[in-house]
C-alpha positions in Angstrom: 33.0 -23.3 32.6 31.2 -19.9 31.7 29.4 -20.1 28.6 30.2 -17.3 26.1 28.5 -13.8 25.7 27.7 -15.1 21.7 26.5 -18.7 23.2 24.6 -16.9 25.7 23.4 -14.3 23.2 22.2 -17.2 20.9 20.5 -19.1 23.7 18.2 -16.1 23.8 16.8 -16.2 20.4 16.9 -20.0 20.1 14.0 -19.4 23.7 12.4 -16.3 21.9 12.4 -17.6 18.8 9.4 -20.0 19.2 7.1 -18.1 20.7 7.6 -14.6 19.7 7.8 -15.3 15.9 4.1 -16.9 15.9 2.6 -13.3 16.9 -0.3 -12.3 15.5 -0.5 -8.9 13.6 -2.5 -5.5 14.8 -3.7 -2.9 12.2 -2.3 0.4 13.4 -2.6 3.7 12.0 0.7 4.7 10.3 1.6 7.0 13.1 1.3 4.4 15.9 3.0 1.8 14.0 6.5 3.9 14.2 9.4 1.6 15.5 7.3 -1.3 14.9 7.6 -4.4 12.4 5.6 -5.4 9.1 3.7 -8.5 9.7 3.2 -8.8 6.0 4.7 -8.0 2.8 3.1 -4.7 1.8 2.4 -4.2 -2.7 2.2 -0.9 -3.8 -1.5 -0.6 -4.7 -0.9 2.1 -7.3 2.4 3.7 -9.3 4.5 6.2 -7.9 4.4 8.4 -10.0 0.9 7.9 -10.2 1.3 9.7 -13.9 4.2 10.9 -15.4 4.7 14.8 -14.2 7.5 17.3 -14.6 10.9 17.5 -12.8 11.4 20.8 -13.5 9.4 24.5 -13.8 9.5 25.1 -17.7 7.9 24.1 -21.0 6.2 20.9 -22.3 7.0 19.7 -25.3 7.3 17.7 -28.2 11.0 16.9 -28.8 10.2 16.5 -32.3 9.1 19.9 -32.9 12.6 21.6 -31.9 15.6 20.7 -34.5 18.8 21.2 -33.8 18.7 24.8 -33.8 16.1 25.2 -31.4 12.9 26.7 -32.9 10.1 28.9 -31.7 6.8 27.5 -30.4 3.5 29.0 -29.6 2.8 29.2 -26.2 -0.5 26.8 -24.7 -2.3 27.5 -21.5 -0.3 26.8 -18.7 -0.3 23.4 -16.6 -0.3 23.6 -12.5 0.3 21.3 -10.1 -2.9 19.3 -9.7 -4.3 20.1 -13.1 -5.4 18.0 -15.8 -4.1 19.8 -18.7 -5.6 19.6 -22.3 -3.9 17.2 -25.0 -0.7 19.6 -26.9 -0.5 20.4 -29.8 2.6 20.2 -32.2 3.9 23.6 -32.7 3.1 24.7 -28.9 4.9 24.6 -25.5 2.8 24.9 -22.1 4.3 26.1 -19.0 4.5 23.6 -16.8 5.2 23.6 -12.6 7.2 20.9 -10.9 5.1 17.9 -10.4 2.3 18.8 -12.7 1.0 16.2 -15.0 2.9 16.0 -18.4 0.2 16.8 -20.7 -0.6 14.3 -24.2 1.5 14.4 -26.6 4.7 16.1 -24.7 7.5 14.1 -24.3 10.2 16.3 -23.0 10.6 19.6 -20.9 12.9 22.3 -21.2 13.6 24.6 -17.8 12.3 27.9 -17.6 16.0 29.2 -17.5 17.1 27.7 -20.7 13.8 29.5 -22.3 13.9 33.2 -24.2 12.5 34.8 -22.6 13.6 33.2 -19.2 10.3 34.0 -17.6 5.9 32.3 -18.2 4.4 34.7 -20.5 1.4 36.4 -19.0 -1.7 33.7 -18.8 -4.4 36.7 -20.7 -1.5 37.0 -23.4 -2.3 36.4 -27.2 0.0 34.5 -29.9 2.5 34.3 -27.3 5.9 32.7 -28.4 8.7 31.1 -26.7 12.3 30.0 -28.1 13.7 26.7 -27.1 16.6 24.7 -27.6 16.7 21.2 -28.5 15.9 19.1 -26.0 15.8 14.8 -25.7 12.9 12.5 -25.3 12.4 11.6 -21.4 14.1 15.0 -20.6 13.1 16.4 -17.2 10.3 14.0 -16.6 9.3 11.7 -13.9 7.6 8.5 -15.7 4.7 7.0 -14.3 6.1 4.2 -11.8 9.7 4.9 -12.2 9.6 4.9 -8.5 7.5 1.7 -8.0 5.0 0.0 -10.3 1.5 -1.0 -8.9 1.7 -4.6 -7.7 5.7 -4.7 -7.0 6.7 -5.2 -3.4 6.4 -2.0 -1.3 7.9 -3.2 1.9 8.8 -7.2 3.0 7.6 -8.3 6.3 9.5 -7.8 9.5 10.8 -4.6 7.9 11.1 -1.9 10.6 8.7 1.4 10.5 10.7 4.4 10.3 9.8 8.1 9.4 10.5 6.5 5.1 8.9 3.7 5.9 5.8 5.1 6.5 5.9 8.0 4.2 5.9 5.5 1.5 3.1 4.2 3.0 1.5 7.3 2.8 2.4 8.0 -0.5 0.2 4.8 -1.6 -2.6 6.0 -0.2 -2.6 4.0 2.8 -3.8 5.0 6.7 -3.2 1.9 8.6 -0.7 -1.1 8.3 -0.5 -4.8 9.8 2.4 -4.9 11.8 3.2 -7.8 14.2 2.0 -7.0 17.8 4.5 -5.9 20.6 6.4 -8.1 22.6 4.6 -8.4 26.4 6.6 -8.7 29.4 6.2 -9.2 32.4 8.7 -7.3 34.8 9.3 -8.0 38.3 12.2 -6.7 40.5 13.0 -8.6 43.7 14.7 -8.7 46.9 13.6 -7.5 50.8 16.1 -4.5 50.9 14.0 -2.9 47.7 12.0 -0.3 48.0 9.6 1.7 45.5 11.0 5.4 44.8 9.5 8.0 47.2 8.3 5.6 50.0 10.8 6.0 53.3 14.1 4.4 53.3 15.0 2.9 56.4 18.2 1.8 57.4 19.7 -1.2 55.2 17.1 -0.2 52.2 17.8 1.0 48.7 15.6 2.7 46.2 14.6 0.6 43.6 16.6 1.6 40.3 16.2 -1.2 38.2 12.7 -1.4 37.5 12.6 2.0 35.9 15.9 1.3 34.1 14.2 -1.8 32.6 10.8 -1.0 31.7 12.2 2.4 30.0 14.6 0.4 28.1 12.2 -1.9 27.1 9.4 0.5 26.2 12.1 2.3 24.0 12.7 -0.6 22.0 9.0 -1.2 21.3 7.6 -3.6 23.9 4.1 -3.7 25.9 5.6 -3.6 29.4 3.2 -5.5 32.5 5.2 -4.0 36.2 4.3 -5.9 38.8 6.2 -3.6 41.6 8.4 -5.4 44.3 8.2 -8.8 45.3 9.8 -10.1 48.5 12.8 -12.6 49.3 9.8 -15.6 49.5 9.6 -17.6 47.0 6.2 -18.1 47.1 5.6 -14.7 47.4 7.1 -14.6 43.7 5.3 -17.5 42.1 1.8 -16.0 43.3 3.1 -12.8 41.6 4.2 -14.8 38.3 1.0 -17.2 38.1 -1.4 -13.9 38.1 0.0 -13.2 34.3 0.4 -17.1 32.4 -2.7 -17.9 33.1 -5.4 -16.3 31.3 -5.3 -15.2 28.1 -6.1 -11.4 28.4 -4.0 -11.1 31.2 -1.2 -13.2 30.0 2.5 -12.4 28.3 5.3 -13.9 26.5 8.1 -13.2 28.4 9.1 -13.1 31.9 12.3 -10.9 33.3 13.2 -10.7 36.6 15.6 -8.9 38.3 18.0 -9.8 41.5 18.0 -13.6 43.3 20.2 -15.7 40.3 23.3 -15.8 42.5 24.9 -18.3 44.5 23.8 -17.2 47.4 21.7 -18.6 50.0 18.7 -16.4 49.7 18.3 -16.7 46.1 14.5 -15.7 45.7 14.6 -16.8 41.5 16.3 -19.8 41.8 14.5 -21.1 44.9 11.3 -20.4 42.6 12.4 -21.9 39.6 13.9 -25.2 41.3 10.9 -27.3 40.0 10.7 -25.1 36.1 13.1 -26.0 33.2 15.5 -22.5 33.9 19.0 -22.6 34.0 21.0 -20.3 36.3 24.8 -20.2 34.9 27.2 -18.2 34.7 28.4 -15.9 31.5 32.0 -15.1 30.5 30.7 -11.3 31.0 31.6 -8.5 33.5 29.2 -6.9 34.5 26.3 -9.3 34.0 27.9 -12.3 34.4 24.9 -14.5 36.7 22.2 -15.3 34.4 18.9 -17.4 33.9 17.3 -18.6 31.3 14.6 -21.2 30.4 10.7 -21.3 30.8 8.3 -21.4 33.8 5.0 -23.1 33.1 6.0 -22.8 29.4 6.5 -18.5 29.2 10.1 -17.9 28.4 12.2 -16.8 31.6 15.0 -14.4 31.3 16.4 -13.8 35.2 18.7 -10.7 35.2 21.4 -9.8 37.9 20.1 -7.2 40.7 22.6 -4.6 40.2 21.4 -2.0 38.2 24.1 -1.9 35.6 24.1 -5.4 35.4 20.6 -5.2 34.6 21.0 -2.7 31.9 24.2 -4.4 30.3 21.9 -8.3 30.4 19.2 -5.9 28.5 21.5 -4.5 25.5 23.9 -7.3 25.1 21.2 -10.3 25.7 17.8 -9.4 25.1 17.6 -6.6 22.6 19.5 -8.2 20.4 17.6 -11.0 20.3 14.5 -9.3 19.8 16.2 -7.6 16.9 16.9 -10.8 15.6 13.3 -12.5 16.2 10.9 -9.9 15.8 13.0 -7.0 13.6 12.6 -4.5 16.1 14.1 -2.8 17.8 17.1 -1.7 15.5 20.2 -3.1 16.1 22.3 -0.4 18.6 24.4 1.6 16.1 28.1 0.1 15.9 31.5 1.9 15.5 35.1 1.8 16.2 36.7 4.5 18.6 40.0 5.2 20.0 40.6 4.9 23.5 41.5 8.3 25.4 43.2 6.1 27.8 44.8 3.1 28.7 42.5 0.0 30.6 42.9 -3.3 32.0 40.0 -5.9 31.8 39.8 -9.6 33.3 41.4 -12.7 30.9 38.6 -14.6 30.2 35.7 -12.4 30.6 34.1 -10.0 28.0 34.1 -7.0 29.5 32.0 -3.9 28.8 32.6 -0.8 30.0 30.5 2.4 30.0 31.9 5.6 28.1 31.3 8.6 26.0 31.9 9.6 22.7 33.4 13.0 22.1 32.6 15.5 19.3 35.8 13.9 17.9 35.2 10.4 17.3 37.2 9.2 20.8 35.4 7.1 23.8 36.7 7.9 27.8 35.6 5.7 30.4 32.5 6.8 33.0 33.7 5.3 36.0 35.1 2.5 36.6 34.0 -1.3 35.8 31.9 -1.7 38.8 28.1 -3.0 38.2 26.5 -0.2 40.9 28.3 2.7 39.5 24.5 4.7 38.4 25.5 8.1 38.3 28.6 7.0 35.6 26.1 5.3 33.9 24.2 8.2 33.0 26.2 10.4 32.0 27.4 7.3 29.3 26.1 7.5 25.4 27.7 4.1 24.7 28.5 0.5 25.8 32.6 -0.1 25.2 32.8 -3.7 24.6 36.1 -5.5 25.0 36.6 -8.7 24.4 37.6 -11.9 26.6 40.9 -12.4 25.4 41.9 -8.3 25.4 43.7 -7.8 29.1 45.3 -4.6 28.2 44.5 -1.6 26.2 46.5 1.3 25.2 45.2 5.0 24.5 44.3 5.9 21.1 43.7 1.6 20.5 40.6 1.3 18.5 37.5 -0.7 20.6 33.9 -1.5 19.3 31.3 0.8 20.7 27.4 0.1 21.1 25.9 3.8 20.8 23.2 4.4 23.1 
């Protein structure tokens, strides 16, 4: 019996999960280390606000000094941004800018427009005066570590590194950032009709598609790719290829994907070189994408993909990127919504089904050709995986289906 697309799905992580969760951390400069995962919790090693600073352009001062009825206050020297300004002194008001530091003493600041006059008095004036209304303690002013206090937890480990992340980072000071090292795999297409792009294509050959499908998938979500080319129909040929990269250490990786030869066929190149390793070729409740493998060769976790090339990238997204997701933190999890169909579809009983489509301007999802796993061209024009589940046989237009955006 086919297993399920979640049991399937699960089986993944459960093989990731003990090898890839042991990785050891790199130090990256904050810039590299976008799309990445912390390795370690990260504690703010100052405030933010470093010092408490203004909110606003406008006057510091002492609350206490204004009653009720406002009152008029001589006029100190005027505080910038990036100044240390003098202590104030009760009866007086400094200008201040937004984000300068809140001088001693002042407690409160009241906006330039609420001032009369509405406007900083000239900086060579004398005895210059300024009439305020009251105004509360804490007004208008960003306390230091009302963002974060020094010591509290920044960022927790396995969180990913986006554009925030890593501006916080910045804003404490930091250049660099342990995060756990990528994910290395090991990629190898297969089969004799295969052929590298550009090279002549004789009769009965195709150009190899999935190779560039995969290892650009794969280096979008984060991972150190290792491309081996094309290996032939012979087994052998294929375990000399494999054995080159879990061996030695600097050469070796953690994962090895292959693509094409996990059929039923009787030229089968991956399961004819995994017959003595612990890999499992079965099938999945899944169309397309339904042959899969899965297990470890020489103790390197296997994945073995279907050849066609949207087999290849539906294994990817519903199988292995998830479960990296899941192990490692990155990449993030494919953004998840509910459309409306802008037609009507059939799909197999008992398989999970996912379809390629687009999602308009309005929030509704058509098909890109049809359900076949060789269709390319409809695959590209596609910005999302429709998924319909195995006991859904008919949908209607303008029924509501889960879509993976790509």
């Amino acid at each position: 019996m086919p297993r399920s697309v979640a049991a399937h799905r699960q089986a993944v992580v459960e093989l990731l999960s003990g090898v890839l969760s042991k990785r050891d951390s790199i130090a990256l400069p904050l810039l590299q280390a976008l799309g990445t995962a912390l390795a370690e919790d990260v504690h703010a090693p100052l405030s933010l606000p470093p010092f408490a600073n203004s909110q606003m352009d406008g006057f510091a001062v002492r609350s206490a000094d204004i009653p009720d009825g406002g009152a008029e206050l001589r006029v100190a020297a005027p505080v910038p941004a990036g100044a240390t300004p003098a202590a104030l002194k009760p009866g007086y008001a400094a200008p201040i800018m937004t984000g300068a530091m809140m001088p001693e003493g002042a407690d409160a600041v009241v906006p330039i427009e609420k001032a009369t006059p509405d406007t900083f008095p000239d900086p060579a004036a004398v005895e210059a005066v300024v009439e305020l209304p009251p105004v509360a303690p804490g007004t208008f002013v960003r306390d230091s570590g009302s963002d974060i206090a020094k010591g509290a937890l920044a960022l927790a480990a396995g969180t990913r590194m986006g554009p925030a992340q890593l501006g916080l980072l910045a804003a404490l000071g930091m250049t660099t950032v342990n995060v756990r090292r990528p994910c290395r795999v090991l990629l190898i297409t297969t089969g004799d009709e295969v052929v590298e792009p550009g090279e002549d294509l004789s009769v009965g050959k195709i150009f190899d598609s999935n190779g560039t499908l995969l290892e650009a998938s794969m280096l979008q979500a984060g991972l150190d790719v290792v491309r081996t080319g094309i290996s032939s129909d012979h087994p052998s040929t294929l375990l000399s290829v494999i054995r080159q990269y879990t061996g030695a250490a600097e050469s070796g990786v953690d994962l090895i994907l292959t693509t094409g030869g996990v059929s039923k066929g009787a030229y089968e190149v991956v399961r004819q070189a995994m017959a003595d390793q612990p890999v499992e070729f079965l099938p999945v409740a899944m169309q397309p994408g339904g042959p899969q493998g899965l297990g470890t060769f020489d103790g390197v976790p296997f994945l073995g993909f279907p050849g066609n090339p949207v087999s290849c990238l539906v294994s990817f997204e519903m199988f292995l990127r998830p479960a990296l997701s899941h192990v490692l933190g990155t990449p993030a999890p494919r953004p998840m919504l509910k459309a409306p169909l802008a037609e009507s579809l059939t799909s197999p009983e008992g398989k999970h089904q996912v379809r390629r489509g687009t999602v308009d301007g309005k929030g509704t999802v058509r098909m890109e050709g049809g359900p076949g796993s060789h269709l390319v061209h409809a695959m590209a024009r596609a910005n999302a995986l429709v998924q319909i589940p195995s006991d859904v046989t008919e949908l209607a237009e303008g029924d509501e289906v889960e879509v993976w955006m790509l």
